[in-house]
N, C-alpha and C positions, 0 to 999 in steps of 0.2 A: 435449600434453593439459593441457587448464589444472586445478589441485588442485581437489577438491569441498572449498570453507572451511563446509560442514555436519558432513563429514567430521572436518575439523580441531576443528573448535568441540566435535564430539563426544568425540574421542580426547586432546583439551587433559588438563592436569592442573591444577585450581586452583593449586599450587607455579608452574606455566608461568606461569599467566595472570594471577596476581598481581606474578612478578616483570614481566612486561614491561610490568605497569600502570605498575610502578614508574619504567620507563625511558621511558614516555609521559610522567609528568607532570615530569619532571627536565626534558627537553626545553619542558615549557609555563610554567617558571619566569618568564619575563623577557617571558611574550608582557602582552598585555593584562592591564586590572585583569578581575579575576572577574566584573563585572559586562557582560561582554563574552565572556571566556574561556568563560564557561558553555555560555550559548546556541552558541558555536562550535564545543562539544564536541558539543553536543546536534546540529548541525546538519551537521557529518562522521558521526557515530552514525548518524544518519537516511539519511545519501544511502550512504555502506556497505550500511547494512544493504538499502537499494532496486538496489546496483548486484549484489549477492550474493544479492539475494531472499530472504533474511531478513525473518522477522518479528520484526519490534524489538523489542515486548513479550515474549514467549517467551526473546530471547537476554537483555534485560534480568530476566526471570525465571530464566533459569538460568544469569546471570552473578551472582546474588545469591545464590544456589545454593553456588555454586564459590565464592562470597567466606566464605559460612557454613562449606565443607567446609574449605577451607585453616585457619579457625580451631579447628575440631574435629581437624583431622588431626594436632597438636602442630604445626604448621607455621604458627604466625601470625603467628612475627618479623615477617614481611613486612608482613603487613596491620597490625600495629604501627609500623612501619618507616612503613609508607606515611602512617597518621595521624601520626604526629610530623613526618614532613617537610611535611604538610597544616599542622596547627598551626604548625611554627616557621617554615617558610619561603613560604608563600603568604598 
């Protein structure tokens, strides 16, 4: 039986979904310049979200959410973490 990822996306912890942000964008270091990398993210974001039947605004709404709560939760190294590797190394 394949996992319900509504499920998952519900039961996530911002702490989760931030670190594994983290480990996405480590990975998209070396790809394209940004002017490229963007629209690519955008463009796996879109067809996920169509193969999982997601509606992308809502999960983009309550992934903005979960980026707000991990900073409120004293848990924001991360999303600190994640703009400084934004700034120094992209």
């Amino acid at each position: 039986m394949r996992p319900n990822v509504i499920d998952q996306i519900n039961n996530s912890t911002a702490d989760e979904v931030v670190q594994a942000s983290f480990g996405i964008l480590d990975s998209l270091q070396n790809l394209n310049p940004p002017g490229i990398r963007l629209p690519a993210i955008a463009i796996l974001f879109l067809l996920l979200c169509k193969r999982f039947n997601i509606n992308s605004p809502e999960l983009l709404s309550k992934s903005g959410r979960m980026l707000n709560d991990s900073l409120l939760q004293g848990k924001g190294e991360h999303v600190r973490a994640i703009r400084q590797y934004l700034d120094n190394e992209m």
